[in-house]
Wavefront OBJ file of the C-alpha trace (Angstrom):
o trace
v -6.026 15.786 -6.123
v -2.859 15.685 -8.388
v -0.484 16.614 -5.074
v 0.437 14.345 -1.571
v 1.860 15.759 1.305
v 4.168 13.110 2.516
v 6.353 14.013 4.876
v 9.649 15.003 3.567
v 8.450 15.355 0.207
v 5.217 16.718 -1.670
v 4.234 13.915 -4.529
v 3.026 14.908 -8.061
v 0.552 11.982 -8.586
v -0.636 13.791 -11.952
v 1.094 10.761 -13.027
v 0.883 7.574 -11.451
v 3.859 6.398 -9.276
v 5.401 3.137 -8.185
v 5.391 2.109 -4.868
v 8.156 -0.748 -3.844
v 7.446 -3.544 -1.747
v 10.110 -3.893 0.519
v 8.970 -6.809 3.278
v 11.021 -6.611 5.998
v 9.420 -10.524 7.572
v 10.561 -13.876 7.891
v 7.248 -14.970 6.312
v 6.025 -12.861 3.659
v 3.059 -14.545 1.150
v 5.748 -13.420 -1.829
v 8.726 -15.700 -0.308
v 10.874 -12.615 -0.252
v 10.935 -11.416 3.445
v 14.116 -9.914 4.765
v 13.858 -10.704 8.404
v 15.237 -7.241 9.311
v 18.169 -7.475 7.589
v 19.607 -4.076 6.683
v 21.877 -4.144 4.577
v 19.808 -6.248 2.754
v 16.861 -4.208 2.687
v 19.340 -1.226 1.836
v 20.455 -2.931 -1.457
v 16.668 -3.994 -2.073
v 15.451 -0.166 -1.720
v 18.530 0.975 -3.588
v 17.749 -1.404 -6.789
v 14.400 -0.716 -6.795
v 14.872 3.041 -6.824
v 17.192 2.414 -10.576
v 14.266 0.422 -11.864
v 11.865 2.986 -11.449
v 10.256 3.166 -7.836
v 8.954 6.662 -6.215
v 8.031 5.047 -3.260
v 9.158 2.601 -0.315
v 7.086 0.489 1.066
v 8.359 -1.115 4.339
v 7.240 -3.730 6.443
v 7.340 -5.507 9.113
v 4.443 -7.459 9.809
v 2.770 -10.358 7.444
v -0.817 -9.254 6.676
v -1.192 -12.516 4.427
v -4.042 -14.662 4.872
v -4.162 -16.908 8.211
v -0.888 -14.768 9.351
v -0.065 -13.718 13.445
v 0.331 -10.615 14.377
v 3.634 -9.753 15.583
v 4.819 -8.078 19.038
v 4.692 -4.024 18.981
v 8.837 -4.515 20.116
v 9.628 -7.098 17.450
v 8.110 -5.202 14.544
v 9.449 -1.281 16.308
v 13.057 -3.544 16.594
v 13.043 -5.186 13.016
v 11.483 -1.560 11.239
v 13.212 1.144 12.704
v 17.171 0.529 11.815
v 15.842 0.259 8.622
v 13.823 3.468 8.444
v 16.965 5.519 9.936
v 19.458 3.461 7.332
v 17.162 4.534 4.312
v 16.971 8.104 5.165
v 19.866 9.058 2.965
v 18.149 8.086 0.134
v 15.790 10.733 -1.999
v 12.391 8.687 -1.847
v 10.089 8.816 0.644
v 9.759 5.974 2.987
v 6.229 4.521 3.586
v 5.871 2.164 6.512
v 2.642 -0.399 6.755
v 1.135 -1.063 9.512
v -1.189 -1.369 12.064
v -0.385 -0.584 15.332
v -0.122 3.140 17.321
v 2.806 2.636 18.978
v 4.473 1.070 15.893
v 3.401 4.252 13.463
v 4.783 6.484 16.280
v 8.181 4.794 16.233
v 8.548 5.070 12.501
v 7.803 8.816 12.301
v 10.330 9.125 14.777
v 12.876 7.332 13.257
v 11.964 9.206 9.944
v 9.449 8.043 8.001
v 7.479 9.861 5.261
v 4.168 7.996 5.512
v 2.473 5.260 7.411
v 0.184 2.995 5.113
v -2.697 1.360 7.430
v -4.512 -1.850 6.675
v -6.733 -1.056 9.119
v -7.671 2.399 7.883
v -6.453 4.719 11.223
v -9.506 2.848 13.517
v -7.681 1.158 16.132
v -7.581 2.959 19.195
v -4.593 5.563 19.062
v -3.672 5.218 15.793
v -5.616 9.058 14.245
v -3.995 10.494 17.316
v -0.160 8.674 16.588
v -0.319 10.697 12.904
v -2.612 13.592 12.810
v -0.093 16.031 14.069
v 2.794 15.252 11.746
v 3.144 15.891 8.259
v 3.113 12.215 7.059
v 0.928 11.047 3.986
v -1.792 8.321 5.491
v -2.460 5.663 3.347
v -6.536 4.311 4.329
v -6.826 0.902 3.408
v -9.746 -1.123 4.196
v -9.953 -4.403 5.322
v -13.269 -6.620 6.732
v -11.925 -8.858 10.016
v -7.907 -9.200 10.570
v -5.496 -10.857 8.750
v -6.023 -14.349 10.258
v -9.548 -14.641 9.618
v -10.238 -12.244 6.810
v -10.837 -14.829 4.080
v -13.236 -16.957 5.939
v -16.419 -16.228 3.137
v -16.117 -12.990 3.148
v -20.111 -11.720 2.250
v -20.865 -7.956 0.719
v -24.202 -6.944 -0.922
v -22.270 -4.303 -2.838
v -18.729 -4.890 -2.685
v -17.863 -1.472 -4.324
v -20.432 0.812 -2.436
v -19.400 -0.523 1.000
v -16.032 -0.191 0.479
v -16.217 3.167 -0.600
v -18.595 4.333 2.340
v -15.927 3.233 4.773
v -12.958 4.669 3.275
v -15.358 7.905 2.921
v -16.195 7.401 7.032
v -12.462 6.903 7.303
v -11.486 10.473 5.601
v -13.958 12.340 7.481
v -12.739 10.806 10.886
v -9.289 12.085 9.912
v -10.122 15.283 8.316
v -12.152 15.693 11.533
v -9.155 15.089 13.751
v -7.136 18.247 11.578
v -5.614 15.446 8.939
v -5.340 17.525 5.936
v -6.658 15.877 2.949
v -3.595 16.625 0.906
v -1.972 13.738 3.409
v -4.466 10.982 2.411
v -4.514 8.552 -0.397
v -7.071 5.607 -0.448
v -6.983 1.752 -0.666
v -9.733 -0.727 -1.114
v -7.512 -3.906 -0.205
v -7.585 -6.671 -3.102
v -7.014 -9.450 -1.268
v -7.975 -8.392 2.468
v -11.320 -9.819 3.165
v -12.561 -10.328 0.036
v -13.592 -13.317 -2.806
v -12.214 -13.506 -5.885
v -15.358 -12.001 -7.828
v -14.978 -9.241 -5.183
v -11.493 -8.249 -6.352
v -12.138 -7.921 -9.744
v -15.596 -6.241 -9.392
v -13.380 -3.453 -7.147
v -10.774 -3.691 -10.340
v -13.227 -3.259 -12.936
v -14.988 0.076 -11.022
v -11.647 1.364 -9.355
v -12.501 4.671 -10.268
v -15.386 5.115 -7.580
v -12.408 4.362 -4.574
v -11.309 8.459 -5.275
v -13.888 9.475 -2.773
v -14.124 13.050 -2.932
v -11.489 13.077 -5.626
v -8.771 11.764 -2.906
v -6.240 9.568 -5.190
v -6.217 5.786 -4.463
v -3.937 3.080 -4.401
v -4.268 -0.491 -6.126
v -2.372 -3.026 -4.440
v -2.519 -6.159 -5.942
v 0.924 -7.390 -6.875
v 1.208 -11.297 -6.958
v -1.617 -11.707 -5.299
v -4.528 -14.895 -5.076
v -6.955 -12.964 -7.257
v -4.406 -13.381 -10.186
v -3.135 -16.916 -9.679
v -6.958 -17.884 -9.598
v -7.267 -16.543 -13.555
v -3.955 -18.156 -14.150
v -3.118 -20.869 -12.380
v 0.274 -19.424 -11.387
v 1.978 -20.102 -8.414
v 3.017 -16.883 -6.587
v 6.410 -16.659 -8.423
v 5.164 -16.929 -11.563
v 2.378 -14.471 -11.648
v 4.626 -10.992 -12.989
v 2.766 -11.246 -16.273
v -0.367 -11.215 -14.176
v 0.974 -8.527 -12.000
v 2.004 -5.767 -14.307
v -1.508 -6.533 -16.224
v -2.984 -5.952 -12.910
v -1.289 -3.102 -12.265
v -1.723 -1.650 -15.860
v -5.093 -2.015 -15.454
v -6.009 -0.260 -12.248
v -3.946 3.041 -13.459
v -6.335 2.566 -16.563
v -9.301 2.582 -13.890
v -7.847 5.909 -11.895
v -5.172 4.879 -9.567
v -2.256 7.101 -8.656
v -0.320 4.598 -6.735
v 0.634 0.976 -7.396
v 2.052 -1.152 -4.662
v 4.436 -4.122 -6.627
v 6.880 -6.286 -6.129
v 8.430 -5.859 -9.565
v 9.346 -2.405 -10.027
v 11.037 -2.914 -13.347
v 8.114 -4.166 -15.357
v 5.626 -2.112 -13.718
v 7.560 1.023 -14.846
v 8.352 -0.579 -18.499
v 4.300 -1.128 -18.685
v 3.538 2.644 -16.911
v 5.496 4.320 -19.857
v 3.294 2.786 -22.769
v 0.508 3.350 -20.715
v 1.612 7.429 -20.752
v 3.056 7.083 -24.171
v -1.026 5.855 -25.406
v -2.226 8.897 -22.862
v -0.673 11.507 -24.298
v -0.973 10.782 -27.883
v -2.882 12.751 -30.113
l 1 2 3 4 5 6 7 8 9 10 11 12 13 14 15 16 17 18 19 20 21 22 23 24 25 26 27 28 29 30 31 32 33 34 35 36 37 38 39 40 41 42 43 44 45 46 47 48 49 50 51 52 53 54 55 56 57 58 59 60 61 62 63 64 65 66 67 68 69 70 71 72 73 74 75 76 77 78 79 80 81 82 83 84 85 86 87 88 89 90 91 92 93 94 95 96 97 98 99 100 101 102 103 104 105 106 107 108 109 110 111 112 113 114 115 116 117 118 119 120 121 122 123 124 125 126 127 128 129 130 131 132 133 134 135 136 137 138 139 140 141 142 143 144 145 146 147 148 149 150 151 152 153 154 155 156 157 158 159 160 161 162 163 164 165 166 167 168 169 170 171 172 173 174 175 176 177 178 179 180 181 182 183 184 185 186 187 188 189 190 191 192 193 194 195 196 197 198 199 200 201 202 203 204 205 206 207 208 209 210 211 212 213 214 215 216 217 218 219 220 221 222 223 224 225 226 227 228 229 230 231 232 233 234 235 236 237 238 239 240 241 242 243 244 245 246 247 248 249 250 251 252 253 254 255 256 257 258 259 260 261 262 263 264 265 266 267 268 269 270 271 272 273 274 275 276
């Protein structure tokens, strides 16, 4: 599908867009958490919007590795001034996480889409969305945040995530979701090894179940600084490679930290597409 309802706005992904990070925690993996601030997260979303971004990305929750959750009120409290301060700006607002109550806060305060690391299976969270018009980014994950590295084991990394983000559409589609809303995720990083990541890299094409575009998120991430060494500041080389690569494989959507060099890379990547 080249099109994604999302909220507000109806995407053209017949190109692939940029999604902003925009980490609204006092201990995001990346260093660059905004602990709610704002104004701060206003001049964040505004500067990443001139270097190229299509999408925001907020939130308010640490998914990293060996990471806590965080209270429904803390994460409604630190999310939703920001939501309602970043309306005024033409870009839809994507808000990540996990929780029902959280997702139900965030559409009201105005957001476009609600981007699930759990994929819509906790208890409440299909019926928190299906009735809006919000897009629903499906992520997969194996265990929770705090425990999701411990060895993670797959026979077929690729086929199993697929079959549950397939399970995952038909639950929603099943619930009246329309499939325009949905856009897929295998989550580098979330339970997974190293090899796993790049095996789900190398055969990113088979994530567009049923030809639903998917999302490659893998921006600073472990899986790079194990090829390069680099500590997590030092990996945008690694990044916009990453990144590069994964719209080579099929994606539609790339989640990044560095919005500037991810849209200097995208346009020689069309530039080399559209040539004769």
């Amino acid at each position: 599908m080249s099109r994604l309802v999302c909220g507000r706005f109806d995407l053209d992904l017949s190109m692939p867009r940029i999604m902003a990070i925009i980490n609204l925690t006092d201990d995001s993996f990346s260093g660059d958490g905004l602990r709610g601030d704002v104004e701060a997260a206003s001049r964040q979303a505004e500067e990443a919007l001139r270097a190229g971004a299509d999408i925001l990305d907020l939130g308010a929750e640490s998914t990293r590795p060996g990471s806590d959750p965080v209270a429904e009120a803390q994460e409604i409290a630190r999310i939703a001034p920001v939501i309602e301060a970043l309306r005024r700006l033409d870009a839809p607002l994507s808000v990540d996480t996990c929780k029902p109550a959280v997702m139900r806060a965030a559409l009201a305060a105005g957001a476009d889409m609600i981007n699930d690391i759990g994929g819509f299976g906790a208890p409440g969270a299909v019926e928190a969305v299906a009735e809006s018009r919000c897009g629903l980014c499906v992520m997969h994950m194996r265990g929770e945040p705090r425990t999701m590295q411990h060895a993670p084991d797959y026979v077929d990394v690729v086929d199993e995530v697929g079959g549950y983000l397939a399970g995952r559409v038909r639950a929603l589609v099943a619930a009246g979701v329309a499939r325009e809303r949905i856009v897929l995720d295998p989550g580098f990083g979330f339970g997974k090894s190293v090899a796993h990541n790049y095996s789900m890299l190398k055969h990113f094409a088979r994530f567009a179940v049923d030809g639903l575009p998917a999302l490659a998120g893998l921006s600073r991430k472990s899986m790079l600084g194990a090829m390069t060494g680099k500590a997590v500041n030092e990996r945008l080389i690694a990044s916009v490679a990453g990144a590069a690569l994964a719209v080579e494989h099929g994606a539609r959507i790339v989640r990044v930290h560095d919005v500037a060099a991810t849209r200097e890379a995208l346009q020689i990547w069309q530039a080399c597409a559209g040539a004769a």
